[in-house]
C-alpha positions in Angstrom: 110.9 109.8 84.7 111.9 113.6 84.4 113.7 113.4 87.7 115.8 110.3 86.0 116.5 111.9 83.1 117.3 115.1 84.7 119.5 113.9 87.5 121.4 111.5 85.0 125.4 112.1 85.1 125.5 111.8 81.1 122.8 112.0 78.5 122.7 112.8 74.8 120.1 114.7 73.2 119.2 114.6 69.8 118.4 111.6 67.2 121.9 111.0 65.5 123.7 111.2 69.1 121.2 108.8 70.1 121.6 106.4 67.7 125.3 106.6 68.0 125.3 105.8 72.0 123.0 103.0 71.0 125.0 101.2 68.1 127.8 101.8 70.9 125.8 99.7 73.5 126.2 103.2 75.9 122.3 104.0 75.7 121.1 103.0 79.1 117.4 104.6 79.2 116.0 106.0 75.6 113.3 108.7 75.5 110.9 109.6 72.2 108.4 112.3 72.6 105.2 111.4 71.1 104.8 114.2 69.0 108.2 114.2 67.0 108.3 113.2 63.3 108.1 109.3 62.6 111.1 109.7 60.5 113.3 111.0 63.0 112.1 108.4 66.0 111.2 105.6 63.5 115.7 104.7 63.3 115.9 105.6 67.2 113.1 102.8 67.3 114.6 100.3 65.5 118.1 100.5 67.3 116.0 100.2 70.3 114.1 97.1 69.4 117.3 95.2 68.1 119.0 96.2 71.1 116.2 95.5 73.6 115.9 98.7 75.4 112.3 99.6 76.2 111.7 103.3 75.1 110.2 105.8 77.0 107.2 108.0 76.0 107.4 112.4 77.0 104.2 114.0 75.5 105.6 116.6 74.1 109.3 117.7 72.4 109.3 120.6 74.4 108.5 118.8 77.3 112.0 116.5 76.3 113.9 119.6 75.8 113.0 120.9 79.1 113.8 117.4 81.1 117.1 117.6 79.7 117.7 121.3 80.5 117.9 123.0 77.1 115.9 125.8 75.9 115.0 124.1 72.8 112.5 121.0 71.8 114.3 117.6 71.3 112.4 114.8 69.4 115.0 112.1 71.6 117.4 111.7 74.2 119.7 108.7 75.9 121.0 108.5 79.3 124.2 107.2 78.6 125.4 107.0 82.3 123.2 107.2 85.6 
């Protein structure tokens, strides 16, 4: 999983970004760290379910951060092209 989201040609990071790629139909893969705030994943979740894209679980947000090569923690992220 870290190698796809790491070797992905375009990804977003971040909840509203997210949510925009999905409403778009762009979102190919969707990943929620486990420990981010319900309130922030619970919209990404939703979107998700409507749209039929199976998200995918990182432990941690700094974990997410890390997969997608930023120094900082990030609560969600979409590939958006492989």
């Amino acid at each position: 999983m870290e190698k796809m989201i790491s070797s992905a040609r375009q990804k977003v990071v971040g909840a509203k970004q997210t949510l925009k790629a999905l409403e778009k139909g762009e979102a190919l893969h969707v990943f929620i760290a486990a420990d981010a705030e319900e309130k922030v994943t619970r919209p990404v979740l939703t979107v998700c379910d409507t749209s039929g894209i199976k998200p995918h679980y990182v432990e941690t947000m700094q974990q997410l951060g890390k997969m997608c090569g930023i120094k900082v923690k990030a609560a969600v992220a979409a590939i958006t092209e492989e």
